[in-house]
N, C-alpha and C positions, 0 to 999 in steps of 0.2 A: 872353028869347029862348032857342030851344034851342039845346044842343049838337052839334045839326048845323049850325045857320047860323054859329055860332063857327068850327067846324073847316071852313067853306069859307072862311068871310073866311079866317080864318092860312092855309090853302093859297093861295088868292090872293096874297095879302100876299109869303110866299114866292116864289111865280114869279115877283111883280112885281120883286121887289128882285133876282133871279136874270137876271130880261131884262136890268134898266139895270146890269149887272156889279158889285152892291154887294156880292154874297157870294163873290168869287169868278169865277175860271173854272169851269163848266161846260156846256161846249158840245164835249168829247168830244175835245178837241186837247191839255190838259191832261196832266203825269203823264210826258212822255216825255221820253229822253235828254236832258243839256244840250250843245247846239254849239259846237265847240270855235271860238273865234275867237285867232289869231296873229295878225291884221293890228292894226292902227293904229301910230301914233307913240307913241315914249316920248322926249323929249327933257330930260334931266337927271331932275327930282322932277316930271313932269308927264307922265300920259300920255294921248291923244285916240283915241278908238276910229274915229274920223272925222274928217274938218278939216270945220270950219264951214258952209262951202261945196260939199265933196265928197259922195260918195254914201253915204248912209247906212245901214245893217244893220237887211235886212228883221226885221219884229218884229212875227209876228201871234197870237194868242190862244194862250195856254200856250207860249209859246215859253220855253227858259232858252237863256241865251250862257253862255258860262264865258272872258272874258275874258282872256287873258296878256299883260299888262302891262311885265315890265320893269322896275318901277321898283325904287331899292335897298332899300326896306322897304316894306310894306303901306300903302297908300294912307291917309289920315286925314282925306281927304276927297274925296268920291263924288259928283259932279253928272249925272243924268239926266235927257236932253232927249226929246222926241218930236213928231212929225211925221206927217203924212198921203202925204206924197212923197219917191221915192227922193233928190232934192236939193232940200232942201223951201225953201232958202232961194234958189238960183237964180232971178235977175229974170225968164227967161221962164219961171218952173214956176206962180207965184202960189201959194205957198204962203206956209206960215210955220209956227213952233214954237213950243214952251210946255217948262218943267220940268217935269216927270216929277211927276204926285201919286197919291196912292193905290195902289193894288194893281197899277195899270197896269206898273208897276218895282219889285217887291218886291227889293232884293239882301239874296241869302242866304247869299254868304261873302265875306267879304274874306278874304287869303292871302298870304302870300307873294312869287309869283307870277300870282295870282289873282283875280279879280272875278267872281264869279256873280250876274246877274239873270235874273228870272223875270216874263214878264209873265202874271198871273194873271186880266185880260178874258179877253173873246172880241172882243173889238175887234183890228185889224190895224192896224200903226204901224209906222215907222221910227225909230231908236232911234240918239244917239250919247251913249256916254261921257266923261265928262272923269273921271279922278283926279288928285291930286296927294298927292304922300308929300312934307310939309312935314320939312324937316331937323329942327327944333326938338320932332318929335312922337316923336322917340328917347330913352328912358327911358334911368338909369345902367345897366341892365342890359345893351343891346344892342335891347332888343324896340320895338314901337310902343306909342304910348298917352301916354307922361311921365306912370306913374303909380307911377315909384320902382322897375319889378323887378312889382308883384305881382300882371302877367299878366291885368291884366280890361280891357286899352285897347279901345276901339272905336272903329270908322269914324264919321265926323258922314255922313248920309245926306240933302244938303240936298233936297229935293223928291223923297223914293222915300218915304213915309210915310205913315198915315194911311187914310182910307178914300176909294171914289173912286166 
């Protein structure tokens, strides 16, 4: 076969996996400031960006949030949920929700203060956080991780992973 019919299949192939959002956002909404969000609960080692039930934080294509938290150390575990409607679990909305997979919830800082996700479709969602900064995840040094002092702890990122 020639080398022209090769390089339209790979350009096809390309847009195709481009439309269903496998490589990526590009759809031109990508690449911009992240949102500072101060709302939700922190209540002791646990904080919700939404209550279960309540209204959820719009979340459409290249969106980032930059989350303030509150908790008293960096979070050590990050649960990302999503949705189609602003209270998607509401009995009269008829909705419903899933955990967060693939690129849909890339987060790309845990902090301090701080949670940054990014959603990397062009799909439009409604998005709530849960963290919790477990007591037991404080190293003898002071920091997060329990990894003795030597500064390489990381967040468990259940359902933000992977490809989507």
């Amino acid at each position: 076969m020639s080398s022209a019919w090769w390089t339209r299949v790979a350009g096809l192939a390309i847009v195709g996996l481009g439309a269903w959002g496998l490589i990526g956002c590009d759809c031109g909404r990508e690449g911009g400031d992240p949102v500072e969000y101060a709302g939700g609960t922190t209540v002791g080692n646990r904080y919700e960006s939404s209550e279960l039930y309540g209204t959820w934080l719009h979340y459409p294509g290249g969106r980032r949030y930059r989350l303030h938290h509150s908790l008293p150390h960096p979070p050590d575990e990050i649960l990302v949920y999503l949705g189609f409607k602003e209270h998607p679990l509401r009995p009269d909305a008829g909705g419903n929700i899933s955990p967060s997979a693939g690129n849909a919830a890339l987060i790309e800082a845990v902090e301090n203060d701080v949670i940054q996700i990014r959603n990397d479709t062009c799909s439009d969602y409604h998005v709530r956080v849960v963290a919790v900064a477990h007591p037991d995840a404080i190293d003898s040094s002071g920091g997060a991780g329990g990894n003795g002092g030597s500064g390489g702890g990381s967040a468990e990122t259940a359902g933000a992973g992977g490809a989507n």
